[in-house]
C-alpha positions as CSV (number, residue, x, y, z in Angstrom):
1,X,168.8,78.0,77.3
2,X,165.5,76.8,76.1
3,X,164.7,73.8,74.8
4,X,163.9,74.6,70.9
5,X,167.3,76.5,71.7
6,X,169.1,73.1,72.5
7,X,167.3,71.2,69.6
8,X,169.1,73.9,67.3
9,X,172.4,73.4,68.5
10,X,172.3,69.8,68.8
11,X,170.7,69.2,65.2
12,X,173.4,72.0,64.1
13,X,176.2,69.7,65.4
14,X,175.5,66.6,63.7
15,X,174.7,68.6,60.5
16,X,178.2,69.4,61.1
17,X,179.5,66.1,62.0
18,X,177.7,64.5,58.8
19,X,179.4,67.1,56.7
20,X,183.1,66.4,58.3
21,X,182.4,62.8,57.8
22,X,181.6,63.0,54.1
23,X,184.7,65.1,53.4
24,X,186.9,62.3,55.1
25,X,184.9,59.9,52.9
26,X,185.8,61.9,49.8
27,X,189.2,62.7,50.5
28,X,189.4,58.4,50.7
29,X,191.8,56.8,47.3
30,X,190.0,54.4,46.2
31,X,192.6,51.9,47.8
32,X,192.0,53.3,51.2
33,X,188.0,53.2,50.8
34,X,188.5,49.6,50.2
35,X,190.6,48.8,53.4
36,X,187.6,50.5,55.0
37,X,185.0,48.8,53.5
38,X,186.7,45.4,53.9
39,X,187.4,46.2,58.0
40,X,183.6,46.8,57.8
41,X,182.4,43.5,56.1
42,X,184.8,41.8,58.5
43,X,183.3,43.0,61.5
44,X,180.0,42.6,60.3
45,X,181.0,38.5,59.4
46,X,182.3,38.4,63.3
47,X,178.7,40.1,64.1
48,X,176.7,37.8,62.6
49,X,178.9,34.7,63.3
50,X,178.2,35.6,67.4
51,X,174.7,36.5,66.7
52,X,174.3,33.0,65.3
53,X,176.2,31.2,67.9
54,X,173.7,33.4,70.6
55,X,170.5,31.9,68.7
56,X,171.6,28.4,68.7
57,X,171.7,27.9,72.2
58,X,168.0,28.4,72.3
59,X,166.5,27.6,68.6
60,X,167.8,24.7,66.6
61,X,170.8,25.1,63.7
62,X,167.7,24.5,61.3
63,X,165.0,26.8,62.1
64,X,168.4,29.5,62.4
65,X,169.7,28.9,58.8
66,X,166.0,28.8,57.6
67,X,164.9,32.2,59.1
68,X,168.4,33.3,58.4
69,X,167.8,32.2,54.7
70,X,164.4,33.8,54.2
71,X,165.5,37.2,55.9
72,X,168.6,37.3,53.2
73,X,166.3,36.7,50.4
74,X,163.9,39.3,51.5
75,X,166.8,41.7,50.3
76,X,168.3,39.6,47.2
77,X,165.1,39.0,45.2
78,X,164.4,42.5,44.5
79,X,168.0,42.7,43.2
80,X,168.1,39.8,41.4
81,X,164.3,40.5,39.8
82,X,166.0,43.7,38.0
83,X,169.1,42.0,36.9
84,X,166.5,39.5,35.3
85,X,165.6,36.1,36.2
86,X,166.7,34.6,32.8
87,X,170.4,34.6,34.5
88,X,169.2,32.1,37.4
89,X,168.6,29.3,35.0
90,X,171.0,30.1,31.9
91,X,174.3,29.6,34.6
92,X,177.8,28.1,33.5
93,X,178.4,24.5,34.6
94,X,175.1,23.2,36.2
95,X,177.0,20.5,38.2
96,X,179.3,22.7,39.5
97,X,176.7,25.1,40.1
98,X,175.0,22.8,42.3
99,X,178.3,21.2,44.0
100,X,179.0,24.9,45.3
101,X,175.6,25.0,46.5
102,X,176.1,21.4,48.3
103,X,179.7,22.8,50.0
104,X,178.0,25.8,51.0
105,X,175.2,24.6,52.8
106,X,177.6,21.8,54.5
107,X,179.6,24.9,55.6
108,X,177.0,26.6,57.2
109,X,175.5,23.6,58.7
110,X,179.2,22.6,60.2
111,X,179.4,26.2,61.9
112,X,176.3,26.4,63.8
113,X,176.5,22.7,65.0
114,X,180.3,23.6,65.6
115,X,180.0,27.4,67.5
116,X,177.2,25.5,69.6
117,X,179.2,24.2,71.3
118,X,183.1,26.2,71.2
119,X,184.4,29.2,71.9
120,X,184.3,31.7,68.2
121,X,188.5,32.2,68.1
122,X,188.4,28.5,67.9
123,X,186.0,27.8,65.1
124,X,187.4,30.6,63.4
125,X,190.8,29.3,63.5
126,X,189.6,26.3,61.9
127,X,187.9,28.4,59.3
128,X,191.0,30.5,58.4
129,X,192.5,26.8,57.6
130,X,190.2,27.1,54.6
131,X,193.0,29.2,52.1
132,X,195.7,26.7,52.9
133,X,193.6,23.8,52.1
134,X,192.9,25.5,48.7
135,X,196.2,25.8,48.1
136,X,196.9,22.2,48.6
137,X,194.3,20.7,46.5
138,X,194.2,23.1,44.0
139,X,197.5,21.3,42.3
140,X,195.2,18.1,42.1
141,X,191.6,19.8,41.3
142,X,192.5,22.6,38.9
143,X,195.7,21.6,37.7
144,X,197.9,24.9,39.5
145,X,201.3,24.7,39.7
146,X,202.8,24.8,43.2
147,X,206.5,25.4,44.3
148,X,208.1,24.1,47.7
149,X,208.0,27.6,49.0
150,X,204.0,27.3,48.9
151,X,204.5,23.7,50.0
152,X,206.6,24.6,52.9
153,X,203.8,27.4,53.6
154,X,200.9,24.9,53.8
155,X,203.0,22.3,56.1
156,X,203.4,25.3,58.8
157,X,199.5,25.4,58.1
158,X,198.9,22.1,59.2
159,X,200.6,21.9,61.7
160,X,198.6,25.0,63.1
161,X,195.6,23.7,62.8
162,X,196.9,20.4,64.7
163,X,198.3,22.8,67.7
164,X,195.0,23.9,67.7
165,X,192.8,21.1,67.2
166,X,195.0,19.5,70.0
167,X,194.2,15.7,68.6
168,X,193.4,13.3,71.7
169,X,190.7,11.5,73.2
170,X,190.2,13.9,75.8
171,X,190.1,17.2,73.1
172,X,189.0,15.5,69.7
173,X,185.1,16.3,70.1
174,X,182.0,15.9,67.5
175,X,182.0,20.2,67.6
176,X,186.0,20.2,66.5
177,X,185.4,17.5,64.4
178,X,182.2,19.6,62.3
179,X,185.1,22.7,62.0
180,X,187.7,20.9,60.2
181,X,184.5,19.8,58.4
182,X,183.0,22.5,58.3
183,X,186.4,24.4,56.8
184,X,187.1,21.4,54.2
185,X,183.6,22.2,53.1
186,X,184.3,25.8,52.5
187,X,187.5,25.3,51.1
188,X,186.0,23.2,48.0
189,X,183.4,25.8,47.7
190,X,186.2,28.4,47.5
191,X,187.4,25.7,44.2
192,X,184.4,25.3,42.9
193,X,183.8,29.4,42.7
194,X,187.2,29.6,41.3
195,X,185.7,28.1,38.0
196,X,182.3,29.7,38.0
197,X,184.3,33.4,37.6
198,X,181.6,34.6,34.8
199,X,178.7,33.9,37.0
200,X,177.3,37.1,38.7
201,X,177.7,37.2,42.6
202,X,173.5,37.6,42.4
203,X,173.0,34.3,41.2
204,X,175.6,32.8,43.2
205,X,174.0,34.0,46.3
206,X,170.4,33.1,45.2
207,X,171.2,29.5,44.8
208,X,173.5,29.5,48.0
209,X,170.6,31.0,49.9
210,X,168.1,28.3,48.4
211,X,170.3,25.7,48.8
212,X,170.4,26.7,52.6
213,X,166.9,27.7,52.8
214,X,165.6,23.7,51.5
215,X,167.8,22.0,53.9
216,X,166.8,24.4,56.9
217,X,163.5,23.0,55.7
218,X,164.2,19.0,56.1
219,X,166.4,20.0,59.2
220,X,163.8,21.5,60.8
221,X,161.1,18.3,60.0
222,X,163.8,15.3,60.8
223,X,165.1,16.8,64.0
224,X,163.4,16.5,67.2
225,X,162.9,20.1,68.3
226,X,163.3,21.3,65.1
227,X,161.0,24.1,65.2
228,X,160.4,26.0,68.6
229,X,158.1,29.0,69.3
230,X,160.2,32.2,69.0
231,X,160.2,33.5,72.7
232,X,159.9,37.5,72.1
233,X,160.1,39.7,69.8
234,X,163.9,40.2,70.3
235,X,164.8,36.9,69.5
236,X,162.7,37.4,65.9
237,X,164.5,40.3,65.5
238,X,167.5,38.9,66.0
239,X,166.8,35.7,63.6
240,X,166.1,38.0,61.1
241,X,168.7,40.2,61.4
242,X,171.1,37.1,60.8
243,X,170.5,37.2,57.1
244,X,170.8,41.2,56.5
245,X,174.3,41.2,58.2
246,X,175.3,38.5,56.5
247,X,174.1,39.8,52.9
248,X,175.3,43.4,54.0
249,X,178.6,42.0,54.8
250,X,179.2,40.0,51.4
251,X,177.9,42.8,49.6
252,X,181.0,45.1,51.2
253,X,183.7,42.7,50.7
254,X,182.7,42.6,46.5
255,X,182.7,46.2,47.2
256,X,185.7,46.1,48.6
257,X,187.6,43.9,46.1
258,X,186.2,46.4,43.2
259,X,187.8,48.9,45.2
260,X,191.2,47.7,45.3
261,X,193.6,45.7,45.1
262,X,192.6,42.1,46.2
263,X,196.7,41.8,47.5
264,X,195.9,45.3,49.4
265,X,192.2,44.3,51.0
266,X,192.1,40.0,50.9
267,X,194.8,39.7,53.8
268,X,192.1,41.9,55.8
269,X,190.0,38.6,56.4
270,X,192.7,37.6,59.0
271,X,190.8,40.6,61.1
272,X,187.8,38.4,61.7
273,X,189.9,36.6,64.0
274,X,190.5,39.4,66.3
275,X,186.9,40.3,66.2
276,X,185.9,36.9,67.4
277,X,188.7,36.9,70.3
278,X,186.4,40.1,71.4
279,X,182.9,39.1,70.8
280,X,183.7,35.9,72.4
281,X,185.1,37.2,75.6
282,X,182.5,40.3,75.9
283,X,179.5,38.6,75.2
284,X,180.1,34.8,75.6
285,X,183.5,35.1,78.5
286,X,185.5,33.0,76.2
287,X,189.4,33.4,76.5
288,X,191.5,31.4,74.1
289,X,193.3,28.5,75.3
290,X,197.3,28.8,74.4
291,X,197.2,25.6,71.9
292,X,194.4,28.2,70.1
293,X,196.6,31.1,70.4
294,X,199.9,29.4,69.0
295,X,198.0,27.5,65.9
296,X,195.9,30.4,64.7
297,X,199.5,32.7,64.8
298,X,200.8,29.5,62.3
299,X,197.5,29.2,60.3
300,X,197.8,32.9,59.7
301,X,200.8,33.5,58.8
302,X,201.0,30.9,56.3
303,X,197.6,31.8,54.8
304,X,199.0,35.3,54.4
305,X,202.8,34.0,52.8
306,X,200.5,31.9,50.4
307,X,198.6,34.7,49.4
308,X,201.3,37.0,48.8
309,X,203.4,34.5,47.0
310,X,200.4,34.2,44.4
311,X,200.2,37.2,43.9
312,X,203.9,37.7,43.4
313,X,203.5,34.9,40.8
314,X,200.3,36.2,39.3
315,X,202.1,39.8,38.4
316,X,205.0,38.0,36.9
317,X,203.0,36.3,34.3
318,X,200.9,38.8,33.6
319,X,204.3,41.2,33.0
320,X,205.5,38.1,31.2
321,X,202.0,38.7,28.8
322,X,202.5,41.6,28.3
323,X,206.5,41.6,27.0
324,X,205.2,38.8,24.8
325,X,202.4,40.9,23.4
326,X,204.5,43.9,22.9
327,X,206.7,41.6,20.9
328,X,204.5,40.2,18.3
């Protein structure tokens, strides 16, 4: 067989392949597109998250989140220039605006200075604490009701996250201590989003990415070693390819909720768990220590029972709207 032979079947199988591909694709409900695109953006998050934790063994948590932040706004401004820039200004509820943006930035801050230093199924764990945190405070902070079934729920959550936190002298480090931070902080940004509904996910990234950007900035200056020399053009690559998985993965999970069902895709996030039990071991040799094992299985299966019940709740008063309606 000559070569150009070759060439012409090889380019006439992946013409193929492409073309199977696309029919599967099309042949997708919308529901099922949306479980795929949310298994995407997960594994993407788990990407990034072990990219990061690779880079801050070498380059400080500030130089990462400020590279990081310029790399994701490389992509956003161009998307937010055409939406118009009137919306970045003209947003609902300053304050809150900028309380989002404080939580955020604490969150990110917590994870590198936490995934320094543990394994990724642990910090994870912590992070998957964030829903049932929600759930408690949201009674206090937005005036929700919750029943003893969700009460019951968050308890079991609790007492997951103590398995794994394992609190002693010996276990209780600075890196656990910046997770449960770290979560807390992501849990009020998950509140303070809950109120900001009608602004655009654009403009809520933009300021998130700014807000993380300026204090990658003063990290960088107030920290000895701040800012090191990039060793090779890997390592840039790979500091710059930080914030385009991170925007790509965000961008998938909105796709994914306008796909389906948040009740269908949202319980998905629990897969990032998995992928980090992977990552860690293949690239990092991490194996998860039983306490981690036993309070991630509580954590996640109360988060999913508090999810479900909320939705259960959410249809009944929206069927209980509608009768009403249909009455008057």
């Amino acid at each position: 067989m000559t070569k150009g032979c070759w060439l012409d079947d090889q380019c006439s199988h992946w013409e193929k392949s492409e073309s199977n591909m696309s029919t599967m694709i099309r042949k997708l409900s919308p529901t099922g597109l949306g479980v795929a695109v949310m298994l995407l953006g997960m594994l993407l998050f788990a990407l990034n998250d072990a990219m990061g934790k690779w880079l801050v063994s070498t380059y400080s948590q500030g130089q990462v989140i400020l590279i990081r932040s310029a790399a994701a706004l490389v992509i956003l401004v161009p998307i937010v220039w055409r939406a118009g820039l009137s919306g970045l200004v003209n947003v609902e509820r300053p304050g809150l605006q900028v309380a989002r943006v404080f939580f955020s930035t604490a969150e990110l801050f917590c994870f590198y200075f936490a995934v320094a230093s543990l394994p990724l199924a642990d910090v994870m764990t912590y992070w998957l604490a964030a829903p049932i945190y929600v759930a408690a405070l949201a009674p206090f902070l937005l005036g929700e009701k919750v029943g003893w079934r969700r009460w019951t729920a968050i308890a079991i959550g609790f007492v997951g996250v103590l398995i794994a936190l394992k609190p002693s002298s010996a276990s209780l480090t600075s890196a656990a201590l910046f997770s449960i931070l770290g979560s807390a902080a992501f849990a009020f940004m998950m509140l303070s989003g809950r109120q900001l509904r009608n602004t655009p996910d654009t403009v809520l990234a933009f300021w998130q990415i700014i807000g993380a950007g300026l204090a990658g900035i003063v990290a960088v200056f107030m920290t000895p070693s701040g800012w090191l020399p990039v060793q090779s053009s890997f390592d840039l690559a790979f500091l710059s390819l930080l914030g385009v998985v991170a925007m790509a993965a965000h961008v998938l999970v909105n796709r994914a909720l306008k796909l389906a069902d948040a009740a269908t895709v949202a319980p998905l996030q629990y897969t990032l768990l998995l992928w980090a039990v992977i990552f860690g071991w293949l690239f990092f040799n991490d194996v998860p220590q039983t306490s981690i094992v036993v309070g991630a299985g509580l954590i996640v299966l109360s988060g999913l029972y508090i999810f479900f019940r909320e939705n259960t709740l959410k249809r009944r008063r929206d069927a209980a709207d509608r009768l009403a309606a249909e009455q008057v």
